[in-house]
C-alpha positions in Angstrom: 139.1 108.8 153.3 138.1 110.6 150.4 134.0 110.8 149.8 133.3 108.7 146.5 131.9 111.9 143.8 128.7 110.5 142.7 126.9 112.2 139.5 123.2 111.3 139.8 121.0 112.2 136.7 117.4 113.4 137.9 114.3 114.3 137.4 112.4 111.7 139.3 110.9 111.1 142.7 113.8 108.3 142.5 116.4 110.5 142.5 115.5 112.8 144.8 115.0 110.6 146.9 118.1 108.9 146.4 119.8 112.6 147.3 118.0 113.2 150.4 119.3 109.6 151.6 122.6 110.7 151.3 122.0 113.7 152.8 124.7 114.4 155.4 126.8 111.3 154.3 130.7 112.0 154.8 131.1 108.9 152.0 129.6 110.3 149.6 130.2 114.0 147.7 126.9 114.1 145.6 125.8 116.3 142.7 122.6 116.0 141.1 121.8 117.2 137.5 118.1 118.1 135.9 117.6 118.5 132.6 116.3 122.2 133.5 112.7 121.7 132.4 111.3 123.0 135.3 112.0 126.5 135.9 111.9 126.2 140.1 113.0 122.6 140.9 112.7 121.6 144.6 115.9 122.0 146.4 117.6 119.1 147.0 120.6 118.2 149.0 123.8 118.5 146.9 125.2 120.2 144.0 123.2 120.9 141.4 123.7 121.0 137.8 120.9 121.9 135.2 120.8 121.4 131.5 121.9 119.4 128.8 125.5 117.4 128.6 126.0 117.6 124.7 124.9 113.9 123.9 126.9 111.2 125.0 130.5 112.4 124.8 129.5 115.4 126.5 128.3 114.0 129.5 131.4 111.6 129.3 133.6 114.8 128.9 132.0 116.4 132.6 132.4 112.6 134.0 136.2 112.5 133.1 136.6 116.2 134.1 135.0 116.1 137.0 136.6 112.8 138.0 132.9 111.3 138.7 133.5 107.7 140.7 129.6 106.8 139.9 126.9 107.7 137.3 123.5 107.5 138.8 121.0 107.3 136.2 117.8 107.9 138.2 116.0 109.8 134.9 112.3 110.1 134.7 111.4 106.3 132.6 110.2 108.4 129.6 113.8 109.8 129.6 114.7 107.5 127.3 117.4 109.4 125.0 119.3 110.2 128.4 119.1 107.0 129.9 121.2 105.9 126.4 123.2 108.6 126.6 124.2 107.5 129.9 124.6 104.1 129.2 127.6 105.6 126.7 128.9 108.1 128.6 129.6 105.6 131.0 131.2 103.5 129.4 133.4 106.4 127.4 134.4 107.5 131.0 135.0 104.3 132.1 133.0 105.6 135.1 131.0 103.0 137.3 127.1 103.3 136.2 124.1 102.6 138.2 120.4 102.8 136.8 117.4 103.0 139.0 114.8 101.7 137.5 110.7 101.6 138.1 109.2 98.3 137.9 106.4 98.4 135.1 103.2 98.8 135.5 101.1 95.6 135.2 97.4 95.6 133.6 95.1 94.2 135.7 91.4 92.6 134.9 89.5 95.6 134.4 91.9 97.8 133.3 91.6 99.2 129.6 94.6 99.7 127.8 95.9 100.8 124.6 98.9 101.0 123.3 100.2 103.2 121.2 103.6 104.3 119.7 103.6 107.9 120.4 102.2 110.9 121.5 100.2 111.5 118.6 98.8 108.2 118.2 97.5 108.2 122.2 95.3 111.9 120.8 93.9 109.9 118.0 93.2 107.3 120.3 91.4 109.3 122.6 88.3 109.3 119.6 86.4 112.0 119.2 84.0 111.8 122.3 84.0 113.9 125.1 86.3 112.0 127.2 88.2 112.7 131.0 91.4 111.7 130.4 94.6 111.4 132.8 97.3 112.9 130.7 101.4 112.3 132.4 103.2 113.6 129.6 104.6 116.5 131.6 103.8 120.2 129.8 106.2 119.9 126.7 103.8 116.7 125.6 100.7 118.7 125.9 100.8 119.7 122.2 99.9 116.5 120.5 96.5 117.0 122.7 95.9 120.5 121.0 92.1 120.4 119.2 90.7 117.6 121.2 87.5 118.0 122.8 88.2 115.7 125.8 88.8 117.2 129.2 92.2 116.9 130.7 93.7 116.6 133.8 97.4 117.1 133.6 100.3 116.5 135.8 103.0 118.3 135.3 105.7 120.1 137.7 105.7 123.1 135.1 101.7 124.2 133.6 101.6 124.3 130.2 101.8 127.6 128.3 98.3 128.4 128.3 98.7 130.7 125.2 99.2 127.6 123.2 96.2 127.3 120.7 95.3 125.3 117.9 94.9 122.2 116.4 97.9 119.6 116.3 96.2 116.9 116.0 96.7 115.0 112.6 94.3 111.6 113.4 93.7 109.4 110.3 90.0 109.4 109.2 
């Protein structure tokens, strides 16, 4: 029997997780794509592919090419444009689709939230006190944090560019 070509679309613990699982799998041919962020991913089991698809019809156009049996979408939950994108391209294809997803995260008494729209709204909301914050943007969201006087511990697979400088910050008064 033939090993069922799955496509899976990574960039989270999900996904690589999902690979290793099928690690050594005779049912399964796997390849696993990152958006190429990162400049030394972890190896993983599997093909790999790295960069972008093009948009929608581009990723449909390496599903139909490829002759994908499954799309995997096991993107990082801020991925939001790709998860879309696959949605489409799945549907283009006319290739079976699959999304991992998270489960939310659920305040709890004591916990003190705010939400905000964007990236630039969560630096104005930081205020201007010296403040310890826990920033998960990933390095390429550092920028709206430029110019604030809060300390910052970030996680991120790739540091920021530390040459960055400067003030990006562009809070009401």
């Amino acid at each position: 029997m033939k090993p069922a070509k799955l496509l899976i679309l990574g960039g989270s613990g999900e996904a690589a997780d999902l690979a290793r699982a099928l690690q050594g799998d005779a049912r399964f041919d796997v390849t696993l794509s990152l958006a190429g962020r990162t400049s030394e991913p972890v190896a993983l089991p599997g093909k790999l592919l790295t960069g972008g698809f093009g948009g929608a019809e581009g990723l449909a156009s390496v599903l139909a090419e490829e002759r994908f049996d499954l799309l995997v979408d096991a993107t990082h939950p801020f991925a939001v444009q790709m998860k879309a994108n696959a949605v489409e391209a799945g549907k283009i294809a006319g290739t079976k689709f699959l999304a991992i997803r998270r489960p939310p995260w659920v305040q709890r008494e004591g916990d003190r939230w705010i939400m905000v729209e964007s990236l630039e709204a969560a630096a104005c909301a930081i205020g201007e006190d010296k403040r310890r914050v826990f920033l998960t943007t990933g390095r390429s969201g550092t920028t709206a944090f430029l110019g604030s006087d809060a300390w910052f511990l970030i996680r991120a697979v790739t540091a920021p560019d530390p040459t960055t400088r400067g003030t990006c910050r562009s809070c009401p008064v």
